[in-house]
C-alpha positions as a Markdown table, in Angstrom:
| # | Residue | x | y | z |
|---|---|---|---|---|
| 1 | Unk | -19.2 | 5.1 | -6.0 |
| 2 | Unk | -20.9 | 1.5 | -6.7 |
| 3 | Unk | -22.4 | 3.6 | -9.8 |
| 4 | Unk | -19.8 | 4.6 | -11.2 |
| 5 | Unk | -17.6 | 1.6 | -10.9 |
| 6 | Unk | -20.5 | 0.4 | -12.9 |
| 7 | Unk | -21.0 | 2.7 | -15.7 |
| 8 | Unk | -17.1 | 2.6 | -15.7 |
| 9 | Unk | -17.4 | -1.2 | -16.3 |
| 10 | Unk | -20.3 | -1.2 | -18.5 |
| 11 | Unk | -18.6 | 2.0 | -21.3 |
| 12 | Unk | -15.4 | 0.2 | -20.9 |
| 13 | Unk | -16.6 | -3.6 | -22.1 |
| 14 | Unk | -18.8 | -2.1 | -24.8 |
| 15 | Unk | -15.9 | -0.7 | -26.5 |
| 16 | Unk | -13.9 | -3.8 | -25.5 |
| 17 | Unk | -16.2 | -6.2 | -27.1 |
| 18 | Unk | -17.1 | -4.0 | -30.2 |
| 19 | Unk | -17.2 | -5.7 | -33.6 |
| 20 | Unk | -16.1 | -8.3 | -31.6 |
| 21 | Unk | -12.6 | -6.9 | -31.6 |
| 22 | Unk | -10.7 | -6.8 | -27.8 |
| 23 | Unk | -9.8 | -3.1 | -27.2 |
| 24 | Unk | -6.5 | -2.6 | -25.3 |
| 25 | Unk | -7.1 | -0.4 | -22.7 |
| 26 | Unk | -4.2 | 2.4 | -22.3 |
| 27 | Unk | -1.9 | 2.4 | -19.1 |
| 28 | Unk | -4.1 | 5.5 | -17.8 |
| 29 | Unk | -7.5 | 3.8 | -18.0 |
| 30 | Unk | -5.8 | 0.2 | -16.9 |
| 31 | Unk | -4.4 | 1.9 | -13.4 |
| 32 | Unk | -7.3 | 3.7 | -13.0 |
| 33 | Unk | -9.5 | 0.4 | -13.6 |
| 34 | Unk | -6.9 | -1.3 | -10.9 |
| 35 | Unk | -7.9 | 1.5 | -8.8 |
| 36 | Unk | -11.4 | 1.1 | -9.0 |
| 37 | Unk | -11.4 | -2.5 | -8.3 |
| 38 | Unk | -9.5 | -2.0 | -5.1 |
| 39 | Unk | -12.3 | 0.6 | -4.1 |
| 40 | Unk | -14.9 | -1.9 | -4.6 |
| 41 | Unk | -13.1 | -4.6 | -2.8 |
| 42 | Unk | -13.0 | -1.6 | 0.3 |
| 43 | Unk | -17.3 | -1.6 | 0.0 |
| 44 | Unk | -16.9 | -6.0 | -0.1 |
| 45 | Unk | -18.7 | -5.6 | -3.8 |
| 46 | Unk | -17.5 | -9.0 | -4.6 |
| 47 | Unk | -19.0 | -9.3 | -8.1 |
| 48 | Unk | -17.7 | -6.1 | -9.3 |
| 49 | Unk | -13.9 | -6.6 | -7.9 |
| 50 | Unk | -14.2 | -10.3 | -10.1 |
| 51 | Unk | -15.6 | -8.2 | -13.3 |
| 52 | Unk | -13.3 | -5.7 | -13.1 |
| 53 | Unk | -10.5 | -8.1 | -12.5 |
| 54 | Unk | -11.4 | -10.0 | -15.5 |
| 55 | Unk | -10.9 | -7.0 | -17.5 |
| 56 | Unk | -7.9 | -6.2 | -16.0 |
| 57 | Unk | -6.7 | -9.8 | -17.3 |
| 58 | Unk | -7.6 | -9.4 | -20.7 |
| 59 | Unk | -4.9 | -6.7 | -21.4 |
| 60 | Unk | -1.3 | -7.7 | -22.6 |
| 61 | Unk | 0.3 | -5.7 | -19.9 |
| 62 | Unk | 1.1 | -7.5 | -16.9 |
| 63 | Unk | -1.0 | -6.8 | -14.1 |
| 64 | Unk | 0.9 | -4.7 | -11.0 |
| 65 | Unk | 0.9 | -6.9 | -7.9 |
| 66 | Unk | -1.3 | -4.6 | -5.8 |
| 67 | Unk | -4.2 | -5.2 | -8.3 |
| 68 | Unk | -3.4 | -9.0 | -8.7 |
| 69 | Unk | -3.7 | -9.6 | -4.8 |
| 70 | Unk | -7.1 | -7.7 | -4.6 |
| 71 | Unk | -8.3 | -10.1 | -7.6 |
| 72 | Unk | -7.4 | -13.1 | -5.7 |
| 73 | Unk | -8.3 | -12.2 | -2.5 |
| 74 | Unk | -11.7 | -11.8 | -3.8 |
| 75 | Unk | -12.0 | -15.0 | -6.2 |
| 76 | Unk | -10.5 | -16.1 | -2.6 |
| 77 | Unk | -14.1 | -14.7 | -1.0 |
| 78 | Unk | -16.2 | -16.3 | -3.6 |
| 79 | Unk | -14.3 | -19.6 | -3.3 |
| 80 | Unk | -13.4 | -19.8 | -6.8 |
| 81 | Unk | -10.5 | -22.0 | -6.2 |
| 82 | Unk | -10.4 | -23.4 | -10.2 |
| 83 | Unk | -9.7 | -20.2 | -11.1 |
| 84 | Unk | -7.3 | -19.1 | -8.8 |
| 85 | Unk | -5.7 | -22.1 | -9.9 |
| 86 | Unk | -5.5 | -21.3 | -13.4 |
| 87 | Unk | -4.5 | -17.6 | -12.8 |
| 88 | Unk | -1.7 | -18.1 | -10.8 |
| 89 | Unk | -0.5 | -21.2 | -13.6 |
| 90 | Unk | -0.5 | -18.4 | -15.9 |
| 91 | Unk | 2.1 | -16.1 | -14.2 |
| 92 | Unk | 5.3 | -16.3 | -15.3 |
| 93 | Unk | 8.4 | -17.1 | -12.6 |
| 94 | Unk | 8.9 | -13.7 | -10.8 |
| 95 | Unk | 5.1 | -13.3 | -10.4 |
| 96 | Unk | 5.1 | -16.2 | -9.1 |
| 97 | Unk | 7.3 | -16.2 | -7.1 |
| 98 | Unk | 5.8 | -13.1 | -5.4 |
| 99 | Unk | 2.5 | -13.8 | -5.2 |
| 100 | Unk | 3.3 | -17.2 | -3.3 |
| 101 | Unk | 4.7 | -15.1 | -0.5 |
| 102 | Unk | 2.1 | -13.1 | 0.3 |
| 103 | Unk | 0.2 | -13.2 | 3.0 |
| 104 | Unk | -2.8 | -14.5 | 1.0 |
| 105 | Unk | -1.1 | -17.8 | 0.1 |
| 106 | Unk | 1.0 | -18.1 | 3.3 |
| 107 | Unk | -1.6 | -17.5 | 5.9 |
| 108 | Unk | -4.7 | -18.4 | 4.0 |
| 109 | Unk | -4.0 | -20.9 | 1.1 |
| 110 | Unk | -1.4 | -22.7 | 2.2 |
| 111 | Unk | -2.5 | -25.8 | 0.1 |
| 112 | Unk | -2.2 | -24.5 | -3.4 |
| 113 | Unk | -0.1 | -26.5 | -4.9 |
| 114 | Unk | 1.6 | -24.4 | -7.8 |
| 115 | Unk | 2.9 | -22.5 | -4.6 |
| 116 | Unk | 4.0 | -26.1 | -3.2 |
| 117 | Unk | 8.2 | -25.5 | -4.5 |
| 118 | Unk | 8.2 | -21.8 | -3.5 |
| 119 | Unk | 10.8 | -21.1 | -0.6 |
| 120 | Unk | 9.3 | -19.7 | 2.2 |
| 121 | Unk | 10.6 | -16.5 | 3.0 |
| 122 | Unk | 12.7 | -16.2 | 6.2 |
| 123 | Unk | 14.3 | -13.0 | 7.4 |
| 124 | Unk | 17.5 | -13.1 | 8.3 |
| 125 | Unk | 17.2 | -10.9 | 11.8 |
| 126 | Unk | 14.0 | -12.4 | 13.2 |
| 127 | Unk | 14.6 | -10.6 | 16.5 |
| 128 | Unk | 15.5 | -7.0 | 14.9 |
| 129 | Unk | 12.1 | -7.8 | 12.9 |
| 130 | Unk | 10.0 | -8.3 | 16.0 |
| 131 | Unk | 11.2 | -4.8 | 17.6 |
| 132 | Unk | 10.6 | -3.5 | 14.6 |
| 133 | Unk | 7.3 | -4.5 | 14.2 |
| 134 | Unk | 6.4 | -3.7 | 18.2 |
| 135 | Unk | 7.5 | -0.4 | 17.3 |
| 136 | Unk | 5.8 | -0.3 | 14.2 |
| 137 | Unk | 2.4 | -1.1 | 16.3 |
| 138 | Unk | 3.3 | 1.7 | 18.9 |
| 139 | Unk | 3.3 | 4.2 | 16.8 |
| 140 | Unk | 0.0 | 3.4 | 15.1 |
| 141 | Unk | -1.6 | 2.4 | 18.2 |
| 142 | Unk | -0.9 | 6.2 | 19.7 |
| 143 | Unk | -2.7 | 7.3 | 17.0 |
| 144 | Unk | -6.2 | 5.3 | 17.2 |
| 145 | Unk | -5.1 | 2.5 | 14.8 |
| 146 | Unk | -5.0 | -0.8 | 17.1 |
| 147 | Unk | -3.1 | -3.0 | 14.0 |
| 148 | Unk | -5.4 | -5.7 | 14.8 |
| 149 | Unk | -4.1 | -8.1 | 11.9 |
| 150 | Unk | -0.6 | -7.4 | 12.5 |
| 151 | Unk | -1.1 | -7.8 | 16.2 |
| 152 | Unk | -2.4 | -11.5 | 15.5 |
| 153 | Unk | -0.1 | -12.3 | 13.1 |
| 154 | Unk | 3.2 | -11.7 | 14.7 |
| 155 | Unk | 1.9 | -13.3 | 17.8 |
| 156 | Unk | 2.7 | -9.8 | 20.1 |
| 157 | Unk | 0.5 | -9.6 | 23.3 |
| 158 | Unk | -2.1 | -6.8 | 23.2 |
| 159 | Unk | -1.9 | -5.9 | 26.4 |
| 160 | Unk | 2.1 | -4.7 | 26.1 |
| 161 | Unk | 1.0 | -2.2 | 23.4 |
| 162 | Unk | 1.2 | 1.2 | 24.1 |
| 163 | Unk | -1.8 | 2.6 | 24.7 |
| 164 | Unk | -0.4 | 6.4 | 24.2 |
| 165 | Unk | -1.4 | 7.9 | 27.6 |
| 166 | Unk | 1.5 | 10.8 | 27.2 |
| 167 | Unk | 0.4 | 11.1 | 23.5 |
| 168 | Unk | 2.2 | 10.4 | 20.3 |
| 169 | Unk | 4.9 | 12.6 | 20.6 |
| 170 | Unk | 6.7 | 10.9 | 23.5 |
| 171 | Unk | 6.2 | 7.1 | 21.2 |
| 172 | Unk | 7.6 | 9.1 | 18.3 |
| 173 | Unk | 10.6 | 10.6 | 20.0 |
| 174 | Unk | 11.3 | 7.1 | 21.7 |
| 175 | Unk | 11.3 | 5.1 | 18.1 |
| 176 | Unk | 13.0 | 7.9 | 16.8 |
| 177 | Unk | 15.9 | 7.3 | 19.7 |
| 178 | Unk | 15.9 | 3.3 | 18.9 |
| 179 | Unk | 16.0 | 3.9 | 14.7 |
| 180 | Unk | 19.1 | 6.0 | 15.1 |
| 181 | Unk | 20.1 | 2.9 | 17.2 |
| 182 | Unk | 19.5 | 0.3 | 14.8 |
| 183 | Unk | 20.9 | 2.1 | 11.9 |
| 184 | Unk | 24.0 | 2.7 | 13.4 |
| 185 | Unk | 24.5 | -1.1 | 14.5 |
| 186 | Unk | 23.1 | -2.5 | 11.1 |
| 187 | Unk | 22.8 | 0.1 | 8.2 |
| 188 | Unk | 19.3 | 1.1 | 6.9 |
| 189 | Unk | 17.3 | -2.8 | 7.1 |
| 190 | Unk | 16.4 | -4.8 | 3.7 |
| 191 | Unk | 13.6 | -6.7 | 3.5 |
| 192 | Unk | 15.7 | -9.5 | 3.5 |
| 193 | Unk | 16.9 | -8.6 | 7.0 |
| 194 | Unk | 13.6 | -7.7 | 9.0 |
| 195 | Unk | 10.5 | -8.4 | 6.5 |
| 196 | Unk | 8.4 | -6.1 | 4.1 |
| 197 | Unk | 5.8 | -5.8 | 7.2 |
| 198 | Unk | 8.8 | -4.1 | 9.6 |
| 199 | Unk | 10.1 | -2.1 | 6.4 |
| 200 | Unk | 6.8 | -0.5 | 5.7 |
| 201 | Unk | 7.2 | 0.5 | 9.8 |
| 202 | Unk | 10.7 | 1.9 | 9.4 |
| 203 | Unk | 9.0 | 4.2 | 6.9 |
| 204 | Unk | 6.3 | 5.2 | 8.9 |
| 205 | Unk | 8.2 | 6.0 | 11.9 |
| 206 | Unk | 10.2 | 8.1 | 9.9 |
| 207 | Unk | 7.7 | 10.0 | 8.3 |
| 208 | Unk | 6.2 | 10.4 | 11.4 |
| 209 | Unk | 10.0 | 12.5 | 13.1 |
| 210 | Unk | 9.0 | 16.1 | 12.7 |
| 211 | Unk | 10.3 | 16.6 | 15.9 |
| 212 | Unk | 13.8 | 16.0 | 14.2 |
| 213 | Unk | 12.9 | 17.4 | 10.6 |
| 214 | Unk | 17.3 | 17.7 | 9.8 |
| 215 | Unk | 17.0 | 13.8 | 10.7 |
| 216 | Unk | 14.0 | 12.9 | 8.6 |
| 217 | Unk | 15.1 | 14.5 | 5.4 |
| 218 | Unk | 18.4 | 12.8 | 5.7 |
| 219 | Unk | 16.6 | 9.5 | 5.4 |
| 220 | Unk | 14.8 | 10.5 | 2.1 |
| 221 | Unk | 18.3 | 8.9 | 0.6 |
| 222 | Unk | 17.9 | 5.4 | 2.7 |
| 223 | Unk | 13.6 | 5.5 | 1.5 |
| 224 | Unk | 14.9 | 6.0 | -2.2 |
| 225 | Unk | 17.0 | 3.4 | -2.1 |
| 226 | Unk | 15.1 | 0.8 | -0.4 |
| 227 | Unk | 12.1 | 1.5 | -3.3 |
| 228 | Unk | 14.9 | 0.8 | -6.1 |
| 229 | Unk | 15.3 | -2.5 | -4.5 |
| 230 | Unk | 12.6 | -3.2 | -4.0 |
| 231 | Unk | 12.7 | -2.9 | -0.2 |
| 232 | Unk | 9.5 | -0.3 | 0.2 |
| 233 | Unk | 7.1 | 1.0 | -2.5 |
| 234 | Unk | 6.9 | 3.6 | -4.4 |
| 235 | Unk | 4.5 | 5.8 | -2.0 |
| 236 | Unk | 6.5 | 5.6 | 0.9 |
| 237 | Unk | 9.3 | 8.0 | -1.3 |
| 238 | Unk | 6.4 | 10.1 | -2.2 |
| 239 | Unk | 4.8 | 10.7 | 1.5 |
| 240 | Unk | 8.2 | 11.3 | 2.9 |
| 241 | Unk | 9.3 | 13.5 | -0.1 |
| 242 | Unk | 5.9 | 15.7 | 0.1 |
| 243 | Unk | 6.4 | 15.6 | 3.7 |
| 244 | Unk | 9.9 | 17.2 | 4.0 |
| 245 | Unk | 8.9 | 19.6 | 1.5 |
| 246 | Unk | 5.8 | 21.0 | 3.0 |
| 247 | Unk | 7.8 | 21.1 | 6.8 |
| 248 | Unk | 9.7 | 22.9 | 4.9 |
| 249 | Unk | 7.4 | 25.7 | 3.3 |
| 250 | Unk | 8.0 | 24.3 | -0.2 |
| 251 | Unk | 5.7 | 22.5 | -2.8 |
| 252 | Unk | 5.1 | 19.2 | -2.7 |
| 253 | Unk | 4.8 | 16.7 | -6.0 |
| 254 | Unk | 2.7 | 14.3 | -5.5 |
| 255 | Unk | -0.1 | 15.6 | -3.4 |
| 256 | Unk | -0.3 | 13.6 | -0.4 |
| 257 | Unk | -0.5 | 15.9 | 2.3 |
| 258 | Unk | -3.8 | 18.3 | 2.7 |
| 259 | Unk | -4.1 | 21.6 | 4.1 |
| 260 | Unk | -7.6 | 21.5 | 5.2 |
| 261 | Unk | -9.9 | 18.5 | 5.5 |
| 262 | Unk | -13.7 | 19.5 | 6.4 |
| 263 | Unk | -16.1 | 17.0 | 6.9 |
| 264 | Unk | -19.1 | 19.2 | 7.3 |
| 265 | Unk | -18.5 | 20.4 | 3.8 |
| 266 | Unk | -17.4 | 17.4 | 2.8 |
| 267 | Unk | -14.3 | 19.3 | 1.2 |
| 268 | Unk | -10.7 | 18.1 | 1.1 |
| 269 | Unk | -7.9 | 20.7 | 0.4 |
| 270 | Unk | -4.5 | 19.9 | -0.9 |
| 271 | Unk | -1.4 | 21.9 | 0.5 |
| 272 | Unk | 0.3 | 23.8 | -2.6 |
| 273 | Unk | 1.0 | 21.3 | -5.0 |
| 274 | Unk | 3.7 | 21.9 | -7.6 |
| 275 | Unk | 2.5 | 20.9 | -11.7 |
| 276 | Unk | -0.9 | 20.1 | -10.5 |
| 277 | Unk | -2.1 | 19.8 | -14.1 |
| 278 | Unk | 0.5 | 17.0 | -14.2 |
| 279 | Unk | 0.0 | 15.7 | -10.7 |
| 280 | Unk | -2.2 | 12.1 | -11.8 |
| 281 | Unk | 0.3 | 11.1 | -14.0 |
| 282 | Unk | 2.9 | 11.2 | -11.5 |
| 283 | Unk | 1.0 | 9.2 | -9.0 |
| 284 | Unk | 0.2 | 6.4 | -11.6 |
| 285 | Unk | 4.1 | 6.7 | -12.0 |
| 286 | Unk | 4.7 | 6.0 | -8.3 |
| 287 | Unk | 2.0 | 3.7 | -7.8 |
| 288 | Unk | -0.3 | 5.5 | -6.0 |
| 289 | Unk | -4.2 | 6.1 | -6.6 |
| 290 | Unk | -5.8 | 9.0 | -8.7 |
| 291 | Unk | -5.9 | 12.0 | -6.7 |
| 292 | Unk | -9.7 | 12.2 | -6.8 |
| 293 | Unk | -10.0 | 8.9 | -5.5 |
| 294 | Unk | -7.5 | 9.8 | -2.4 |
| 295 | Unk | -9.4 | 12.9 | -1.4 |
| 296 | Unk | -12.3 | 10.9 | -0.9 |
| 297 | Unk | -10.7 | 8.5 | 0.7 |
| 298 | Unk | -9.4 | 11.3 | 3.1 |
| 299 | Unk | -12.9 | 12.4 | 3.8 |
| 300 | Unk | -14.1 | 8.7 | 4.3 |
| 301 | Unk | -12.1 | 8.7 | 7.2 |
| 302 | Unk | -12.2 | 11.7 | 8.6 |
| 303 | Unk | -15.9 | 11.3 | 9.0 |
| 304 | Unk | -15.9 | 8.3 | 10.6 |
């Protein structure tokens, strides 16, 4: 992978700096450039992740926010704060405005002071937030993924998390129950309400209802909406939508579920995918990685 990331760089800057003209790189080879650099943050290749972020800068379109934070994060690493500096003085308002409230700046570099005027962003149901987020940790825990950072940050005790001795189905069923609670008492929750960290968790416990499929597909709607407003992003639509359809026995669109995963062969099978020739560009669309790139991703962690 380091290899290619390389060769990548190396074909892509030749053409950039030939005859000493910059090349614009299309959208294609841009996301798939952003893509690349978040792999190489994954294997902590510092030096690349800062190369290919440069690259990514020199292009006229504005960077997407995923790619941004990895660049950052990793000037972060290397402790180049003058150029943090002079990145984020080069955003424009709503960038900005975004970046400032990420977890990067607000748990990490709280001193930066072009972030100094930003509000700090306050929900406005901290205690809806907090189940939220307890359930959000349940239903990872239950299935091996002890949210560590999330655990820390929120201040929950690890002790109270479930520690899924009757198996994920019974945490499922029981965050299934509250949801239909909550939604009842308070709509489907904003960001603004309970916090992009709870949100992403309202999404995950959904996609995780197959024991109520009828219910799960009804909130395909609520997902839809919330990535209009910005509320979720764009792959949470596509797992749930791929999800429902599969349960289902239809297509899916934007390949995220696999029929058969085998480490030994180090093969990764997609369930029946409709317009596969097509399948990339509506990922990129979405905001999700190349397909490529996600199978082996899937294998990486299978195998480990």
């Amino acid at each position: 992978m380091k290899i290619l990331n390389f060769l990548f760089l190396i074909t892509i800057t030749l053409s950039c700096s030939e005859s000493g003209k910059q090349t614009n790189l299309s959208e294609t080879e841009q996301w798939k450039l952003g893509w690349r650099m978040i792999s190489s943050s994954w294997n902590n290749d510092h030096q690349l992740v800062e190369s290919q972020f440069d690259l990514l800068r020199t292009q006229n379109h504005k960077i997407d926010h995923k790619f941004l934070i990895t660049g950052l994060k990793t000037l972060h690493a290397l402790g180049k704060r003058d150029k943090i500096d002079s990145i984020l003085n080069d955003l424009d308002a709503e960038q900005l405005q975004e970046i400032c409230k990420s977890d990067l700046f607000v748990l990490e570099m709280k001193d930066v002071k072009v972030c100094e005027n930003i509000e700090p962003y306050v929900v406005k149901n901290a205690d809806l937030q907090m189940e939220l987020i307890k359930m959000f940790v349940d239903d990872q825990a239950v299935r091996g993924n002890v949210m560590e950072d999330l655990i820390e940050k929120y201040g929950l005790n690890k002790d109270e998390v479930t520690q899924g001795e009757d198996g994920f189905s019974s945490v499922d069923s029981k965050n299934r129950h509250r949801l239909k609670e909550i939604f009842l008492e308070y709509g489907f929750p904003t960001k603004e309400m309970v916090g992009k960290d709870a949100m992403h968790g309202v999404f995950l416990m959904i996609q995780h209802a197959d024991g109520e499929t009828g219910w799960q597909k009804d909130q395909l709607s609520n997902i839809e909406n919330a990535v209009k407003k910005g509320d979720m992003d764009g792959q949470s639509y596509a797992y749930l939508y791929d999800r429902i359809k599969i349960n289902n026995g239809e297509n899916q669109l934007y390949g995220t579920q696999f029929s058969d995963v085998d480490p030994e062969n180090g093969t990764v099978t997609l369930a029946e995918t409709a317009d596969i020739d097509n399948l990339d560009h509506r990922r990129m669309e979405i905001g999700m990685m190349p397909i490529e790139m996600y199978k082996e991703l899937m294998l990486k962690n299978i195998q480990k």
